[in-house]
C-alpha positions, -999 to 999 in steps of 0.1 A, spaced: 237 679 -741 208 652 -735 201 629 -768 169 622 -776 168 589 -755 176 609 -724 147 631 -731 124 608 -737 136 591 -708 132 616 -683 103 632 -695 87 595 -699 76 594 -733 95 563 -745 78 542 -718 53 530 -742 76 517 -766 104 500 -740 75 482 -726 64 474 -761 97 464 -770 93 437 -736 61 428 -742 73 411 -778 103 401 -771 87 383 -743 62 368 -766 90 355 -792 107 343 -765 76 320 -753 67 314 -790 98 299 -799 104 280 -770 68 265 -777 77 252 -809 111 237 -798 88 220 -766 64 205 -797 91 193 -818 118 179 -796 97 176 -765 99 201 -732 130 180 -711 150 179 -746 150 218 -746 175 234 -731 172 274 -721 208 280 -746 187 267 -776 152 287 -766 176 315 -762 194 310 -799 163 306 -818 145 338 -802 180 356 -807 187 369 -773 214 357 -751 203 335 -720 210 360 -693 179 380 -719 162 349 -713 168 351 -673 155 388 -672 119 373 -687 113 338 -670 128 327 -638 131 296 -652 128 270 -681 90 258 -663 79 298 -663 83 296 -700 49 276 -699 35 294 -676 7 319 -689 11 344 -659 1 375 -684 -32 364 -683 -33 366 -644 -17 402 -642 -42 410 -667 -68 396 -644 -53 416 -616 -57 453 -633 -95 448 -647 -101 435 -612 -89 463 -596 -108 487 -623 -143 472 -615 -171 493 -602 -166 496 -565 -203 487 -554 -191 451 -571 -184 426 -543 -155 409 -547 -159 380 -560 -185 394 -586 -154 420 -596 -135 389 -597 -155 371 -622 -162 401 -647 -125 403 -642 -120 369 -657 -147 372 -682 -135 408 -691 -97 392 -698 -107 356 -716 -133 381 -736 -104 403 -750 -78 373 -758 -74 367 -799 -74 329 -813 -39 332 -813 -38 335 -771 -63 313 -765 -41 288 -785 -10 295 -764 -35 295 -734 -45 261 -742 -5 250 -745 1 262 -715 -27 246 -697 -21 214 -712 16 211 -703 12 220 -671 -13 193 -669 13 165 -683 49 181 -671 51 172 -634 81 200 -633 58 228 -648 26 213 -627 51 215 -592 62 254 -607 23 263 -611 17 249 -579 41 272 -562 30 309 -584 -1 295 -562 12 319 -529 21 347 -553 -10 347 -569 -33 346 -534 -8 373 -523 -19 397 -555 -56 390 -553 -58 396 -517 -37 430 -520 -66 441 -550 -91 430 -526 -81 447 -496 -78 477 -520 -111 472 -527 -128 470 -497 -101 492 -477 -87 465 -453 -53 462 -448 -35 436 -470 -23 409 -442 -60 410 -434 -73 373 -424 -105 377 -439 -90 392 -470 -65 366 -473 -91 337 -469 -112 354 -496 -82 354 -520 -74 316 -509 -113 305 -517 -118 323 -550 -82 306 -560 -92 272 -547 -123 276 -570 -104 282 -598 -81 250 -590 -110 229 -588 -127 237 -617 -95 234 -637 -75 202 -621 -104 178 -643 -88 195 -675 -51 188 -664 -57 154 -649 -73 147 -682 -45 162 -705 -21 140 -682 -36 108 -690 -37 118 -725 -77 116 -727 -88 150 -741 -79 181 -756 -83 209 -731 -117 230 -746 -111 266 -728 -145 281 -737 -160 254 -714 -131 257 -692 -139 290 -681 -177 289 -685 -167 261 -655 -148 286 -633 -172 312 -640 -198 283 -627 -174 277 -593 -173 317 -584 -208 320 -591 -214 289 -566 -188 303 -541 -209 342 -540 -236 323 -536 -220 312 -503 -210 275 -516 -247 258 -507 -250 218 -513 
């Protein structure tokens, strides 16, 4: 006879809660090993101590984050990025979807995100290992936008002018965020994130508007 688990399992009605279950003990995870990076610095911190104080085992940890540098990374906010991009209005072109996308998922972050947010920004500004990780989640991410975009606009996914699309509204969002990291790096400001993203917004606004000097 099935148990309950089975049930739920095949008739899919404990989804919600295993991906619940993930979801926070991905965040515990990534909160503890953000207060072992602020007290005993991010190089001192090895994945078997992250690992002990979020009580899971590090193979646990493995399953999460690739690696220690992924840790920093804040790649939920991209994949939230990616699904209210692809639930824009259709008549949106892409790069307009793209920005309410952005707005839509900074909009909906609580104080306590856009804290972590702002960690994560800031060490991958001042930890060359985390800066060289971010660097390469760079092809992943062009690879997810222009797969939404293609979506989108019904073009096939290895399309050129899809992919050059998803390269351009990336590069935008590099440039108007490598000021805040080179900054952090040198140790002269605080990274503000409000005008962080009112800055990207700025960029893909100037690239829709075909990039006119």
């Amino acid at each position: 006879m099935s148990s309950v688990t089975d049930v739920m399992t095949m008739t899919g009605a404990g989804v919600g809660l295993r991906e619940r279950k993930k979801a926070k003990t991905r965040a515990l995870i990534r909160a503890e090993a953000f207060r072992l990076f602020r007290t005993q610095g991010f190089h001192a911190t090895t994945v078997e101590q992250i690992s002990a104080a979020a009580e899971v085992s590090p193979a646990t940890f493995f399953r999460y984050f690739p690696t220690k540098e992924d840790v920093v990374l804040h790649e939920d906010f991209n994949l939230t990025v990616m699904e209210k991009l692809e639930a824009q209005p259709g008549h949106l072109t892409p790069v307009a979807a793209y920005r309410a996308a952005v707005a839509a998922t900074f909009a909906a972050t609580t104080p306590v995100e856009q804290v972590a947010f702002t960690e994560s920004a800031e060490f991958a500004g001042t930890i060359p290992e985390v800066r060289s990780r971010a660097v390469d989640r760079l092809a992943r991410t062009i690879d997810d936008l222009s797969n939404v975009i293609a979506h989108r606009v019904g073009r096939p996914e290895d399309d050129a002018a899809v992919r050059n699309l998803a390269g351009a509204i990336t590069g935008v969002v590099i440039a108007a965020t490598l000021p805040w990291h080179a900054a952090a790096h040198d140790g002269a400001v605080r990274l503000d994130l409000p005008v962080m993203f009112e800055r990207i917004d700025a960029g893909l606004a100037h690239l829709e508007a075909g990039l006119p000097l």
